[in-house]
C-alpha positions as CSV (number, residue, x, y, z in Angstrom):
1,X,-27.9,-13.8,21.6
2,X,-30.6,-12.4,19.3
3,X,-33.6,-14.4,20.5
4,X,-32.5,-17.5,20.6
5,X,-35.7,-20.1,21.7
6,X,-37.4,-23.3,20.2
7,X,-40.4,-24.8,21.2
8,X,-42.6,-28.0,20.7
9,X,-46.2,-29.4,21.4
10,X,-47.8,-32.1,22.8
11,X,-51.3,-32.8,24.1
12,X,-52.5,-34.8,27.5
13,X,-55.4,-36.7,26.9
14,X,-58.0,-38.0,29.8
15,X,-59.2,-41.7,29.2
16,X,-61.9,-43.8,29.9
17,X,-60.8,-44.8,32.9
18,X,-59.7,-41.6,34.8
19,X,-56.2,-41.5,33.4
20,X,-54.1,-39.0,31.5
21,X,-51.5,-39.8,29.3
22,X,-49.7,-37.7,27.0
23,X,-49.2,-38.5,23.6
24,X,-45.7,-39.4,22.9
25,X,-43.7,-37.0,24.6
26,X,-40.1,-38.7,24.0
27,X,-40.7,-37.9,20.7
28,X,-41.3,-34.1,21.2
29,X,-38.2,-34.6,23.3
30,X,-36.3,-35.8,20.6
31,X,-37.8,-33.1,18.3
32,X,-36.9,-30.1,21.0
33,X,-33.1,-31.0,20.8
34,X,-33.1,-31.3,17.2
35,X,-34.2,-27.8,16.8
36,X,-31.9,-26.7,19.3
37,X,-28.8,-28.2,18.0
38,X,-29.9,-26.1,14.8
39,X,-29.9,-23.1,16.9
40,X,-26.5,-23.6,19.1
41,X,-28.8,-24.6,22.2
42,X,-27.5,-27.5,24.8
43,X,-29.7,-30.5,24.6
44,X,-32.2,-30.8,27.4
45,X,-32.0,-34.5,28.4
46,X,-35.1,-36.5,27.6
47,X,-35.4,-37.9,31.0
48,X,-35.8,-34.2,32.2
49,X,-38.3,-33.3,29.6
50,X,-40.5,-35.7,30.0
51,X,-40.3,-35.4,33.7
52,X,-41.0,-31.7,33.6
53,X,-44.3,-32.3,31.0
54,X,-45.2,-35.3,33.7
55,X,-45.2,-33.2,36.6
56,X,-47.1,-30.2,35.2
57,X,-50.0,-32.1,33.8
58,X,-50.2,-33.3,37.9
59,X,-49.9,-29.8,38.6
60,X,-52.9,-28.5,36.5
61,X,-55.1,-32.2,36.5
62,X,-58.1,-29.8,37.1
63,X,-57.8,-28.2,34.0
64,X,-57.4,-31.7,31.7
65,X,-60.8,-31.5,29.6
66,X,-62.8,-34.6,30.5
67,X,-63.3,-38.1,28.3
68,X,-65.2,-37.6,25.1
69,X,-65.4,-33.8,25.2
70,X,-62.6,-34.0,22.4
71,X,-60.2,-31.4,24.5
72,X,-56.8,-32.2,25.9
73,X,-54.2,-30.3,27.8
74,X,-52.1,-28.7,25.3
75,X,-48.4,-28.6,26.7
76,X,-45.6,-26.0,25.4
77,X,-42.3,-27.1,26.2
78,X,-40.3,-24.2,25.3
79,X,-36.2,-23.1,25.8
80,X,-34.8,-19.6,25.2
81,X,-31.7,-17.9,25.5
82,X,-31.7,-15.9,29.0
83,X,-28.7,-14.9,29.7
84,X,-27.7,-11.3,30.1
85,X,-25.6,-10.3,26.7
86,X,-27.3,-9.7,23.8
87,X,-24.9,-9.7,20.6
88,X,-24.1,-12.4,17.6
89,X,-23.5,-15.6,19.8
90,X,-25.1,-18.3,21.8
91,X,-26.8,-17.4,25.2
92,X,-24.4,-18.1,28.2
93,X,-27.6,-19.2,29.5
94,X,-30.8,-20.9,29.1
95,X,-34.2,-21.2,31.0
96,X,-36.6,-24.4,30.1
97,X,-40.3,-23.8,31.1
98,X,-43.3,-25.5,30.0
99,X,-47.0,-23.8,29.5
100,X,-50.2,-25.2,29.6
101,X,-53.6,-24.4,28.4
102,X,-56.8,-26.7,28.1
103,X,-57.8,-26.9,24.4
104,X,-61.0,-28.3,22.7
105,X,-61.3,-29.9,19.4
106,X,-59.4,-27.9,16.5
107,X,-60.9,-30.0,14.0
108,X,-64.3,-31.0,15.1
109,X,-65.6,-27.3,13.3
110,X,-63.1,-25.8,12.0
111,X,-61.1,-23.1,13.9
112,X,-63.9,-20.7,15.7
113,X,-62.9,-17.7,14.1
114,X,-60.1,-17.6,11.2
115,X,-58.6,-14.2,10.7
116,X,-58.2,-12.5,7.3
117,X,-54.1,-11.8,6.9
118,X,-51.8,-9.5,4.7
119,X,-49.3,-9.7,2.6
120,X,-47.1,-6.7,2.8
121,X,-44.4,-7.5,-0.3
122,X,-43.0,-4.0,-0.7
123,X,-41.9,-3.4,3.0
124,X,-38.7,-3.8,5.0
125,X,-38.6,-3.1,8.3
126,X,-34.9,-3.2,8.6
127,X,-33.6,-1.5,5.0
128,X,-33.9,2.1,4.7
C-alpha cells in the first residue's frame, strides 16, 4: 500500500456536573468509514469506534480540562494500512488506534502562534 490511513476528530467535553461526554462520536464514525471506503479500507463498525473513543477518554479522565476552562479532550481516531507489502494495492492489514491530547480554546484568541507558510510553485519533488 502507499500510505494508506484516514483519520477523524472529535472532542470530550467535562460538564457541569462532573461528566464527560463526547460530542457526537457516531457521527465521526460514520464519517471515518466514509473516507475509508474512498481509500479501499474495511469499515470499522461503529459499535467498536465508539467503544474504543469511550474507553480512552476513561483511560486519560485526568487529562479532560475542567468545566468552564473552555478545553476538551481532543480525540484522533485514526486507521492505516500496516501490513507488510508495500506496492499499488490495499494493505492486507490494518491497525485502528485512537490518540489523545487535552486542548484549550482554538477560538477564544486566536491560534497562539500562526506560522508564516510558502508556496513553492516551480518545484517537483518527484519529476526530474
Amino acid at each position: 500500500h502507499y500510505g494508506q490511513s484516514c483519520f477523524e476528530g472529535l472532542k470530550a467535553f467535562a460538564h457541569e456536573d462532573g461528566s464527560v461526554n463526547m460530542f457526537r462520536p457516531d457521527e465521526n464514525a460514520k464519517r471515518i468509514n466514509n473516507s475509508g471506503d474512498r481509500v479501499m479500507m474495511p469499515k470499522i463498525p461503529v459499535d467498536t469506534f465508539i467503544k474504543a473513543c469511550n474507553d480512552v477518554v476513561k483511560d486519560n479522565i485526568a487529562y479532560v480540562p475542567p468545566y468552564g476552562s473552555g478545553g476538551a479532550l481532543y480525540l484522533r481516531p485514526l486507521l492505516f494500512g500496516s501490513g507488510p507489502k508495500i506496492g499499488l494495492q490495499p494493505a492486507e492489514e490494518y491497525t485502528f488506534i485512537v490518540l489523545v491530547i487535552p486542548v484549550g480554546d482554538y477560538y477564544k484568541g486566536g491560534l497562539a502562534k500562526p506560522v508564516d507558510g510558502l508556496i513553492v510553485e516551480d518545484y517537483d519533488r518527484a519529476a526530474p
